[in-house]
N, C-alpha and C positions, 0 to 999 in steps of 0.2 A: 552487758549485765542481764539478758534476757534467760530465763532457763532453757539450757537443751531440749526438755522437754516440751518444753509449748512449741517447738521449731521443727521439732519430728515430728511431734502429732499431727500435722498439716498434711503430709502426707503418708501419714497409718495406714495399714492394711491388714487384714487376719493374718496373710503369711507373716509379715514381722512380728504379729501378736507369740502367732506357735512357737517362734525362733527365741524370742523374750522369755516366755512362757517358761520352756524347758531350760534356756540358761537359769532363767532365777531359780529353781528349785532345785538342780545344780549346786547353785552356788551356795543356797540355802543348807543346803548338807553338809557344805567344805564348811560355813560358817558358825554350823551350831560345835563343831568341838572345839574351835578355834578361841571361839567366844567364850565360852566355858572357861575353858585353860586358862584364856590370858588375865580374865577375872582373879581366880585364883592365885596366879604367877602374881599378881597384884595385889593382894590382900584384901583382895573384898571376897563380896560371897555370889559363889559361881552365877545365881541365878540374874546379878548386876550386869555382865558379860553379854545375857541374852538383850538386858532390856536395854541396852547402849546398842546392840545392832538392829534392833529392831524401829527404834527412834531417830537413834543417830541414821539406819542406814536408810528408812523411808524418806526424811528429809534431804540428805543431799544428792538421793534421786531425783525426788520432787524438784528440788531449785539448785541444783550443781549444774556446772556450765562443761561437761562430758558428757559423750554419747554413754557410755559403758562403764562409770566409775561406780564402784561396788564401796559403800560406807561400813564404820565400824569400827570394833575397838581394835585395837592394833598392839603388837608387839613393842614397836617403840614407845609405847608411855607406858610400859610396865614400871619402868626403874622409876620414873617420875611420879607416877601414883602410888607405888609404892612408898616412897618417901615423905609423900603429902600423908597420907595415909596416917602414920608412923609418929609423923609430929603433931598433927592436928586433927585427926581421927576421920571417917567418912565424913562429917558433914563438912568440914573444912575440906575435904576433896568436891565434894556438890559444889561449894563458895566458889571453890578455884577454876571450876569449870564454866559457872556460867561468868564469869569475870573474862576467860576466856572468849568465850565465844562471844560479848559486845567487843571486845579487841579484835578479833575478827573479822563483827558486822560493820566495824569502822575502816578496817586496814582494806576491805572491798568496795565500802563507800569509798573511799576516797583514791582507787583507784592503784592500789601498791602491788599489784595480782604479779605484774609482770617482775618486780625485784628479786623471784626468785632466781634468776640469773646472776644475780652479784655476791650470792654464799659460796663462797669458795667450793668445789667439789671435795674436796681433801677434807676439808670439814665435815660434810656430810657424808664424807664416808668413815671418817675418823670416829664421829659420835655414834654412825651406826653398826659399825663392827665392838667399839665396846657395849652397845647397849648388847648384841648379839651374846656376848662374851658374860656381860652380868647375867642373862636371863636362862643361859645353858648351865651355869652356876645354881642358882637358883632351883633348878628342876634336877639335880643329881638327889637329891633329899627323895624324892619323891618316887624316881627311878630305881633305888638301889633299895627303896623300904625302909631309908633308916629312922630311928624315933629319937626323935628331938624334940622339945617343948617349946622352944623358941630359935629360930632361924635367924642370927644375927643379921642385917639388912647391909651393913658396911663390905662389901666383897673381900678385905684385909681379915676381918673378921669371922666370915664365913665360912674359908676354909679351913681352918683349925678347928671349925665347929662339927662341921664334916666329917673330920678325919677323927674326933674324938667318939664319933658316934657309930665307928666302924664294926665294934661286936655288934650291933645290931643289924647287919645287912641282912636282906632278905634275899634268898636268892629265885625267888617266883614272881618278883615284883621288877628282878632284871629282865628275866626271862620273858615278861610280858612287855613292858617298853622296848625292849629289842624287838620283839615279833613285828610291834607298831611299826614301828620305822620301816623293819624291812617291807611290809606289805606295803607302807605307804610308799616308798618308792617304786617297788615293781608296779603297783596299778598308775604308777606317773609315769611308768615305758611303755606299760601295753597296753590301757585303755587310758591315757591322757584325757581325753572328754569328757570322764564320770566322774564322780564326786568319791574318790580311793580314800578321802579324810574318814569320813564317817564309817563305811563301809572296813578299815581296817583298825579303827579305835572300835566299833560295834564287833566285831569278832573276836578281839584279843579281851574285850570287857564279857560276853559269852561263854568264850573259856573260860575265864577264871569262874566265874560264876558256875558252870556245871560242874568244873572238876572243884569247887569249895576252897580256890587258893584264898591262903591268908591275906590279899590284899584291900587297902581302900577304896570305896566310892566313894561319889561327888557326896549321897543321900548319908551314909553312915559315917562321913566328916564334918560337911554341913549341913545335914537334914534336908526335907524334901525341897524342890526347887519349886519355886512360885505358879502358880498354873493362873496367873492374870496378870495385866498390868499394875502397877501400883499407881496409888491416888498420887497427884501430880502435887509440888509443894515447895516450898523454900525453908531454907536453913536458917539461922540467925545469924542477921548482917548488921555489924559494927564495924565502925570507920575502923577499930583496932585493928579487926579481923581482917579487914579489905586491905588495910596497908600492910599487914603480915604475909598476906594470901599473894600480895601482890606478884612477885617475882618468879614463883609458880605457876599463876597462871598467865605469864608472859611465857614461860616455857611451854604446857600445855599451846598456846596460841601459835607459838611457831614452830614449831613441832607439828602441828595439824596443818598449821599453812603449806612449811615444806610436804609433808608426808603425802597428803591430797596433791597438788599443783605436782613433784615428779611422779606420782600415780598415772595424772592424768594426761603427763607428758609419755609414759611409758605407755598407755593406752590409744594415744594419737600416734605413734608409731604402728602399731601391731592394726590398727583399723585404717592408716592412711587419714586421721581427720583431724580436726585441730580445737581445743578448747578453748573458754572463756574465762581465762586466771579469776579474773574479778568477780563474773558471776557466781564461782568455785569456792573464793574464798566469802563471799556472803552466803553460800550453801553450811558451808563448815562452821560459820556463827551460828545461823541457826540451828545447825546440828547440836552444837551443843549446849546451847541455852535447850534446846528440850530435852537433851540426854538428861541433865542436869536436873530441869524443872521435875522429871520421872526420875531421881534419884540413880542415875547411869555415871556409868565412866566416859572420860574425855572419847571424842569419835574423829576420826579423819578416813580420807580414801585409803585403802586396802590396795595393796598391789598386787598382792599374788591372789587375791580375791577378785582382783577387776581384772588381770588376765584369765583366772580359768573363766570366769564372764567369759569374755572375748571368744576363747576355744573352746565353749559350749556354746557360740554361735550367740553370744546376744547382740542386737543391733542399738537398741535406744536405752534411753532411763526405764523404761518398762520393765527391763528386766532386772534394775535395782529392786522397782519397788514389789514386784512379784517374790522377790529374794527375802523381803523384810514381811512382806503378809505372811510367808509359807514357816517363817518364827516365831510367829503371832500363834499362829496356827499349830505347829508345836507345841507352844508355851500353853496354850490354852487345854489341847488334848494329850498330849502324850510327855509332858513331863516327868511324869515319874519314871518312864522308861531310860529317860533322857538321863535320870538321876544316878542310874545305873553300870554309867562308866567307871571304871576304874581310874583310878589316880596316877599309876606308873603310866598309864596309856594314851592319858594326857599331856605328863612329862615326855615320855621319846615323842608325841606329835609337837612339842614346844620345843623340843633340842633338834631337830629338823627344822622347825622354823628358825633357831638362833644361825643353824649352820645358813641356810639361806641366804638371812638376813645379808651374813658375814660376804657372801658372794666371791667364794672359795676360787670360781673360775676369774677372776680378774685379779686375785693376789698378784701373780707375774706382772700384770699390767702397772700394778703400782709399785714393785720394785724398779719399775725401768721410768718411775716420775723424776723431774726435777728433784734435787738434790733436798730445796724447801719444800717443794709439797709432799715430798715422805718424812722430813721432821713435822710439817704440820699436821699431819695424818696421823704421824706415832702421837706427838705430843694433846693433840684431840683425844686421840684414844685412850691414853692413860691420865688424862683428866677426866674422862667420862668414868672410868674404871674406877680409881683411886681415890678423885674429890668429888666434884659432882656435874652432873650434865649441864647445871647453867655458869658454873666456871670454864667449862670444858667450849660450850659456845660460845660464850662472850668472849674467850682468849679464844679463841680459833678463828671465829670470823674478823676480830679486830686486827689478827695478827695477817691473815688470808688477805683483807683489803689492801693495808699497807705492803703487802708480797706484789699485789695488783700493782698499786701508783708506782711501786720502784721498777716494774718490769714496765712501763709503760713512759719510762723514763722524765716522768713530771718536773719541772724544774721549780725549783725550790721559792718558795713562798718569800717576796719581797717588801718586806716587812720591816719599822725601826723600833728596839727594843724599847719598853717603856722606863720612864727615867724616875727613879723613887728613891 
């Protein structure tokens, strides 16, 4: 339960300081468009994106049980905030986060850290190629320029909204999310160790801006982004609310549990070291009881945030929390600059992460699963797709279990029926 960090610091030195140093501000570059985006992709307003990585991601520095786990808002709780959103407006997403996270601070008191081992894999790849699959949906609106007043949120729905909106393409607005992608991949071949997020959303947003393209910013969609934190506060709690809220934020709760805990397992591979599930997941409560308390979206570990961590050389928590000051420190000074991106360039750097997510290099892998774990994998995935993610886990993992005891050959419960 102890944090990683109070374990490193025992033996700190200036060199690990430098090696911290420079990964956090790093990282801090990958994570201001990232945060931004997913804000948006989410239906809140951009500047919430910043203050969920900033809270969220100083805290489960501070008390997360990984040497190198990078916090923050994540692409997996798009479709779920989205939806809270939707039906019960932000503050019923505030409610449902900090509900989460005492789920959380309880599920690591009491020691559940290591069950992440008993969620079927198939399921959690299942729900996160379709969340991968809603969120690239999502971002063709934004890509392509077209104007629509309202974005039906139902994915059935979505696409005929799309395609009715087709005379309005913009063709400067592909041209600019295509450049995104492509720079963002070449600077991920030939300088992997720099922060290519920033540096090719900041150029593709440049051009448009000198040559005067037709497209959106963050500033001229949602006005300017906040240049402080906001005053810390609570929603309005009614038992109605909290039992409506409920089932949300069990989703939010495990959702950050899984997303954090294989972060930190992918992290303990790439460094050779091993974390503390349970410390991890009382990291992740409080993460978002403060996201929450400062009006943020749900927070968990980052993975592809806590690897470029890693291959920019970070060694401890230090370079979380150097990650989470250097946003503070944006947000404070240079916001308006910040505000200044373009919106297709956010979109192609969110359809690269959906493609990611999707983890295109192990498709083959899972055509050659068990006969059940690719019905459980499809059938995950178009329940994520189609109804909703907390249908889509609750039948995937209860169905993933029962796949478990029969492969495991359990004999059959000996039992006499009751007589009525």
């Amino acid at each position: 339960m102890t944090p990683k960090l109070l374990t490193t610091l025992k033996t700190y030195t200036p060199k690990l300081f430098a090696a911290d140093a420079f990964a956090g501000v790093t990282v801090a570059m990958v994570a201001l468009p990232l945060s931004l985006a997913i804000a948006i992709a989410s239906g809140a307003d951009p500047g919430v994106g910043l203050v969920t990585a900033i809270i969220g991601g100083l805290l489960i520095s501070l008390l997360g049980g990984s040497r190198v786990q990078i916090g923050g808002p994540t692409g997996a709780f798009i479709v779920v905030v989205y939806g809270v959103i939707a039906h019960h407006g932000f503050d019923g997403l505030v409610l449902a986060t900090l509900m989460a996270g005492l789920i959380l601070l309880a599920a690591g008191a009491l020691r559940l850290g290591n069950l992440i081992q008993f969620i079927p894999e198939a399921v959690v790849n299942g729900f996160t190629m379709g969340i991968a699959l809603i969120i690239a949906t999502s971002q063709l609106k934004d890509l392509f320029g077209l104007q629509i007043d309202h974005l039906p949120a139902d994915f059935l729905h979505k696409l005929p909204a799309l395609w009715e909106a087709r005379a309005t393409f913009n063709p400067a607005a592909l041209g600019i999310g295509l450049s995104t992608i492509l720079l963002i991949v070449l600077f991920r071949r030939l300088a992997p160790r720099w922060p290519g997020l920033i540096v090719a959303v900041g150029l593709t947003s440049a051009v448009a801006a000198f040559a005067h393209l037709p497209v959106d910013t963050i500033a001229s969609r949602f006005g300017d982004l906040p240049s402080r934190l906001p005053v810390p506060g609570l929603p309005e709690i009614t038992l109605a609310r909290l039992k409506e809220l409920l089932p949300s934020a069990l989703v939010i709760a495990f959702l950050a549990g899984v997303e954090s805990l294989l972060s930190a397992m992918v992290a303990d591979r790439m460094i050779g070291g091993r974390h503390r599930p349970n410390a991890e997941l009382m990291a992740q409560g409080a993460a978002n009881l403060g996201s929450g308390l400062f009006g943020g979206l749900p927070a968990t570990g980052a993975i592809a945030r806590t690897a470029t961590n890693v291959k920019a050389g970070g060694q401890t928590p230090v370079s979380g929390i150097v990650h989470a000051l250097t946003l503070l420190v944006i947000m404070l000074s240079l916001s308006d600059l910040a505000g200044q991106l373009v919106l297709p360039a956010l979109a192609g750097l969110l359809l690269l992460t959906a493609w990611n997510m999707s983890e295109p290099d192990k498709w083959a892998e899972y055509a050659r699963l068990p006969l059940e774990d690719r019905l459980l994998l499809l059938l995950t995935l178009v329940l994520t797709v189609v109804a909703d993610l907390t249908i889509a886990i609750g039948v995937g993992v209860a169905l993933g279990l029962a796949i478990r005891l029969r492969r495991r050959n359990v004999p059959p419960s000996d039992w006499t029926p009751p007589s009525r």
